[in-house]
Structures are given as structure tokens and as C-alpha cells.
N, C-alpha and C positions, 0 to 999 in steps of 0.2 A: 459282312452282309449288311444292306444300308434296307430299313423299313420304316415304311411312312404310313401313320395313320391320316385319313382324311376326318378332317373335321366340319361339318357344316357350315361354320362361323366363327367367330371371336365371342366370348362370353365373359364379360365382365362381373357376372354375379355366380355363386356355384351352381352347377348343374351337374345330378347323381352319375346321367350316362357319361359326362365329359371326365368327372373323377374319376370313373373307372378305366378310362381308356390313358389318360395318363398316371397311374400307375401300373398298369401295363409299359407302358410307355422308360417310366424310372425302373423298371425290375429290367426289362429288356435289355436297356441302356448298363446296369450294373451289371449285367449279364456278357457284358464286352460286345455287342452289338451296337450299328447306325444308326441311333433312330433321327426320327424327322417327325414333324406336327404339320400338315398341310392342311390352310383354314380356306375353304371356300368362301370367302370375303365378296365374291361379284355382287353380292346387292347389298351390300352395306353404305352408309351413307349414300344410299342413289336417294333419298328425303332432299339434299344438300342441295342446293342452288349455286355452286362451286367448282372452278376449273378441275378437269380431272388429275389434274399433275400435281391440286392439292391434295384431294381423296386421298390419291395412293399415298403421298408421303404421311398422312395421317396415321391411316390405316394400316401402315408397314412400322410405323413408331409404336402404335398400338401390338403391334403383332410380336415385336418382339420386346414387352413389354408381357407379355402374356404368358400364363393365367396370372394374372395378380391377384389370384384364391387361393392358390395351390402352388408348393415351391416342388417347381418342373426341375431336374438334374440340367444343370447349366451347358452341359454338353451338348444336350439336346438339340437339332437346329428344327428353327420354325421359319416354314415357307407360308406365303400367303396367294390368294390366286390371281391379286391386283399387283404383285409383283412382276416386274420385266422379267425377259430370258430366264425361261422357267424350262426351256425345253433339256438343258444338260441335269437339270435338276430329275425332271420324270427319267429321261436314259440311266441314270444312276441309280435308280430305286428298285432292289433286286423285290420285295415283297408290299406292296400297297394295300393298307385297311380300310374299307370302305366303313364307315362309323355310322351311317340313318340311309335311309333309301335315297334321298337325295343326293347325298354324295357316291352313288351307285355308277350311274354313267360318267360320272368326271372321271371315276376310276379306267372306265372299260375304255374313254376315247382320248385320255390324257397318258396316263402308263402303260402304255400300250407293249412296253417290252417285261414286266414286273409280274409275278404271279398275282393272283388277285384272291383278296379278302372278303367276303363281309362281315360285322360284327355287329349282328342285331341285341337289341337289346329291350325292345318295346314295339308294338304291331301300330306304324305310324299311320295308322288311318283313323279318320275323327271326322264323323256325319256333320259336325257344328263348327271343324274347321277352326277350332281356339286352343289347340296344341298342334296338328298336322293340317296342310293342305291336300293333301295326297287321300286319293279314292283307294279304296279299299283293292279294286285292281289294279293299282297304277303299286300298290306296294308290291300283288302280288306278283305282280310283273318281276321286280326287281329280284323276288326269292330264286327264280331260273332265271339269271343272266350269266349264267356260267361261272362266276364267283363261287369260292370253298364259305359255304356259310355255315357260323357257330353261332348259336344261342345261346341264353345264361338262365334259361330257364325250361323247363320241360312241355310248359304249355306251349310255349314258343314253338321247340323244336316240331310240332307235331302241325303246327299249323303251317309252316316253313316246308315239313317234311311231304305234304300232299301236294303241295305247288312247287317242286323244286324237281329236277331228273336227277339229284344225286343225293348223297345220304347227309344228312345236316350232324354237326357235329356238336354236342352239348357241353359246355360247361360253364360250370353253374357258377354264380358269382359269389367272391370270398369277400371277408372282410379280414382285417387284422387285429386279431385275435390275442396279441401280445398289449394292442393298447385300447379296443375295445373289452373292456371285462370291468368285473366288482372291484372297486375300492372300497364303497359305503357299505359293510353290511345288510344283507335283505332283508332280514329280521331287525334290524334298526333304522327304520328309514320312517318318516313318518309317514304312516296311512292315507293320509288325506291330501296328497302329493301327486297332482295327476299332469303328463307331461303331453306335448304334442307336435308336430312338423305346420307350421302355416305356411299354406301355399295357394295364391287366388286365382291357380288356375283350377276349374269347378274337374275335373277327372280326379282332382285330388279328393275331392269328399268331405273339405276342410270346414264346410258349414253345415254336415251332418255332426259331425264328431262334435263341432261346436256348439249343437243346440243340443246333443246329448249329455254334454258335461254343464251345461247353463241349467239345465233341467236336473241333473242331481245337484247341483248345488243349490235348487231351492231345497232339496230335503235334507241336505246335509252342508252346512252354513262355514262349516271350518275347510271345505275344501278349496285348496290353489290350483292353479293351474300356473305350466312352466311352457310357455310356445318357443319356436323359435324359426325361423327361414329367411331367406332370401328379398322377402317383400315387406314392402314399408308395415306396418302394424295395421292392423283393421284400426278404426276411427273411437275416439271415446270409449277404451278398454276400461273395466273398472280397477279399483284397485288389488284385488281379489288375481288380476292375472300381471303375470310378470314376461315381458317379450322380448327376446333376444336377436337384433335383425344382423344379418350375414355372421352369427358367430363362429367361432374358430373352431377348429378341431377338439383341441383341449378344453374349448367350454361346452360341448355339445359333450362331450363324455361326462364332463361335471354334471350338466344336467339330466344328463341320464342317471347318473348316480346319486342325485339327489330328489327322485322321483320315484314311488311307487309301484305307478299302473302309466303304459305308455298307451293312448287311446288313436288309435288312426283307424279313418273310415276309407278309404280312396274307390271309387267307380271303377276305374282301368291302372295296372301296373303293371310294369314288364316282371318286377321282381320283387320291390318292396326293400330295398337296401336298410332305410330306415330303422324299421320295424326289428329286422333281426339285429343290428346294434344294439335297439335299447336290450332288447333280451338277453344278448351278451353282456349286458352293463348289470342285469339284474332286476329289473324290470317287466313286469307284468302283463303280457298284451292283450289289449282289446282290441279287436279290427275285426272291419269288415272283411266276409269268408270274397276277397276280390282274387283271381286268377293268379298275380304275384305272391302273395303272402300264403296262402294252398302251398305253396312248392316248401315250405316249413314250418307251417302255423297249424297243431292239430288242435281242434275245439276240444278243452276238455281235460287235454293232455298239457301242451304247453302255452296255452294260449285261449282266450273264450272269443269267439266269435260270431260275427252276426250279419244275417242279410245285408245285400249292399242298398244303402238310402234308408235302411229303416233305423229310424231313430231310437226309438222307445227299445228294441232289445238292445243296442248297444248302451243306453241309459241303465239298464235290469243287468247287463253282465257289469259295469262298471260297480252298480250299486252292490253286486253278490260281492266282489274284493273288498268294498268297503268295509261291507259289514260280516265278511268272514276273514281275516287276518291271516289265518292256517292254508286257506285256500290261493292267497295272493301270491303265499310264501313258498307253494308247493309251487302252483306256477313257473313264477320268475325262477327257481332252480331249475325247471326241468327247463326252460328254454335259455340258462345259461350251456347246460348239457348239448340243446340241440344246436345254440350258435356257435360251439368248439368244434362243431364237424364242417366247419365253412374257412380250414384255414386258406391263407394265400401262395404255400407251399403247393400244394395237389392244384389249386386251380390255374398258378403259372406253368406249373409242369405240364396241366391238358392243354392248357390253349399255342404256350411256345411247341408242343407237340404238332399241333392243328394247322400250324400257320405253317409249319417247315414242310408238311406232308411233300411229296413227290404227287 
């Protein structure tokens, strides 16, 4: 049985939804299944003032060349949509994954013989247009296009489940559990050790979170901060913060494990991947009470949380771990406890379930 996930584009830096669909993709694939990576490439390089017979050799170099973040099972074949003779490729694809609402009708008017997926992962609609172009109907268009669609989160499904004519399927998204966890002691880590996701697109919250650690750290002078993402560094860091730009796997565990309190404010998230890592790693959380992080952040219990945009209470839950030790350390266990119930066992077993339905 040969399955293609569709992918929006080629992505040279990581992106949370694309890691998840290619490990799906690797467990699939180990699983003694066809898979395929089919990257909607049509407007890449359309910037180029360049014959199109170069684009495509570029972009087809590029493609299978991809992800150069993440090591994809070699087996794996990756199709692009700037590629020739594509059509024995769609007749051969017994189940197609639509991966963003955009790659929705590529699905419905290209594999037209394939049972058909969707795999939402975040409500791609954005009034300001600086993560989605897509109105708010034009997504909810794509929830009834007849596609079997799964969520990875509960908010999701419910918003999915009212604009759709059939029942959406939930499952929730794992991490792995075997190399997300404590190496450093929780009780030995130092206090003043505050960690974070940099990311300059503004749904992430990254300049809330950052004037609320700049603001305890005027009261509290021995505090670090540990960033780390995808994007070049904010400008004239002091010396006080240390930035990690596209770190590895294994360094983003280290620095989970060598951090405290994991501080993320985000405006919109489908899920909050992030977030329940560090807590798997042992790790503290502060965040904003945003729709993603709800689905296993409870205030209180494993996690303190705080209006989304206000500053000043997530500065006051930060400042409470500092200066309660006992309270940091209750924390970070209980949300080791709650990230062991997110293995990748149960969440391959619902979704390879989901996709095979009849």
C-alpha cells in the first residue's frame, strides 16, 4: 500500500507541523508501507527571473535533498509538483495526506483515484495574514471537502467537528518519550535557569515572554536565559542570554535539561509541541493559558499559567519558581508524569488506524 503525504512546500529550516508528519512518515515506512513526500513546490522560486527548465532542475535537486533538518528513512521517495509525469505517480497512491488547507484541493483534483486525508494541525486562518493567507472561510471550506480529517488536538477537533458532515477523528500528538526525559536532576539544576522557543513570527508571543523574563531579571540579577529556534537572533543580545539558532535534536534536549523554568507565551497554537518536551525533560512551565497548551497544561497542577499578552502575570508566576524552589520542583514532576502519557506507541497506533478506515 503506497501513501503520500502532501506537503505545502520545501522547508529548509524546522517547522513543528512538518516534523510531525515526517515521523509519521518514518514509523509508517518501518512499518513495511510506500511512503512518498509530495511537496507543492508551484510558487517557489516564482521571485527568479530564470528559464523555467532551470527552476525545476533546482527545485527537484533541492527536493530530494530534503529535509536537510530531519533524517527522512532513505526509502522514502519524494515527489515535487514542479516535477514532469506526475500522473503515474498520483494513479499509484492508494491513500494521500493533505498536510495545511492549502494542500486540500491538490489532494481532491490530483489523486483522484487515492482515498483522501486531512491532517490538521493548527486553524490556518490569520486576520494579519503573517502565518496564513487563508480567511477564516476559505479553511472552513476545506474541513467538508470530503476528506477523513484528524486533529492532534481537542480544540481543533470541535471547531472542525461543527463545519464538517462527518465525525473528525482526534489524535493527539506524541512526542518520544524514550529521548525526551530527565537526565539532569530537578532538584539540581540551577534556579535561575530560565529557557525559551525564539520565534519572530508575532502568534508566537515571543516578545511577551521576552519582556517578562527582562523584567525579572531586573529583580533578580543572577538570572540566564537559554533561547533557542529557527531564526537568526534578535539584535544586540546581552550577555546574560545565550541563543541557539537551528539547534539539533540532542542540543535542544540538553537544553531542556539544563534549565529550570521553560517560559512560552504564544497568542495561537494548534498544540504547543514545545512546551510538553520541556516538561518531559523536567522542566517547569510557564505559559500563556493559549488553546494549544489547555489540551495538557493545568494552572497549578503541572504547569502556572497566564492570560495571553499579559505580561506582568507571567513576570509574578516566573518570579513565584524563583523564589519558591519546592514549588518549581513539584511542578516540573508532575508535568514529567503528564508528558509520559503522550507516548508515540498509542498515537501511531490511532492515526495508522484513521487513515486505513474503510
Amino acid at each position: 500500500m503506497k501513501i503520500a503525504f502532501v506537503l505545502p512546500r520545501i522547508s529548509s529550516v524546522p517547522i513543528g507541523g512538518y516534523k510531525m508528519v515526517y515521523e509519521y512518515a518514518n514509523k509508517l515506512s518501518n512499518d513495511g508501507f510506500d511512503v512518498a513526500i509530495f511537496y507543492d513546490n508551484s510558487l517557489v522560486m516564482d521571485k527568479y527571473k530564470i528559464p523555467e527548465f532551470i527552476k525545476r532542475f533546482l527545485i527537484s535537486k533541492r527536493t530530494e535533498k530534503s529535509p536537510v533538518w530531519y533524517e527522512l528513512n532513505s526509502n522514502i521517495e519524494k515527489k515535487s509538483s514542479r516535477d514532469k509525469n506526475l500522473d503515474s505517480f498520483f494513479a499509484s497512491v492508494d491513500i494521500a495526506i493533505a498536510t495545511g488547507a492549502g494542500t486540500v484541493n491538490l489532494v481532491k483534483n490530483f489523486f483522484k483515484k487515492s482515498k483522501k486525508v486531512y491532517f490538521i494541525q493548527d486553524f490556518e486562518a490569520d486576520k494579519t495574514g503573517e502565518s496564513w493567507s487563508n480567511s477564516a472561510e476559505e479553511v472552513y471550506n476545506t474541513y467538508n471537502a470530503g476528506l477523513i480529517n484528524i486533529t492532534v488536538s481537542k480544540w481543533l477537533k470541535e471547531i472542525v467537528d461543527q463545519k464538517s458532515d462527518r465525525e473528525t477523528i482526534y489524535v493527539r500528538n506524541p512526542l518520544d518519550i524514550n529521548k525526551y526525559k530527565v537526565l539532569t536532576p530537578i532538584n539540581k539544576r540551577n534556579q535561575n535557569t530560565i529557557g525559551m522557543l525564539y520565534h519572530d513570527r508575532p502568534r508566537k508571543g515571543c516578545k511577551y515572554t521576552f519582556e517578562a523574563i527582562e523584567r525579572v531579571r531586573d529583580k533578580f540579577p543572577n538570572v540566564r536565559l537559554i533561547m533557542f529556534g529557527a531564526c537568526p537572533p534578535p539584535k544586540n543580545l546581552p550577555t546574560w542570554i545565550t541563543y541557539y539558532e537551528n539547534a539539533s535534536q540532542e542540543q535542544v534536549i540538553q537544553i531542556y535539561n539544563s534549565i529550570s523554568i521553560f517560559a512560552s507565551g504564544p497568542v495561537k497554537e494548534g498544540f504547543g509541541l514545545t512546551s510538553l518536551e520541556a516538561m518531559a525533560c523536567g522542566t517547569a512551565l510557564v505559559s500563556s493559558d493559549n488553546l494549544g497548551a489547555m489540551e495538557y497544561a493545568v494552572d497549578g497542577k503541572n504547569a502556572l499559567l497566564s492570560p495571553i499578552k499579559d505580561v506582568e502575570s507571567m513576570e509574578v508566576n516566573i518570579e513565584r519558581l524563583l523564589e519558591d524552589d519546592k514549588k518549581r520542583i513539584e511542578l516540573a514532576s508532575e508535568g514529567v508524569k503528564t508528558a509520559s502519557n503522550y507516548s508515540w506507541s498509542k498515537a501511531y497506533s490511532d492515526f495508522k488506524e484513521a487513515i486505513l478506515l474503510e
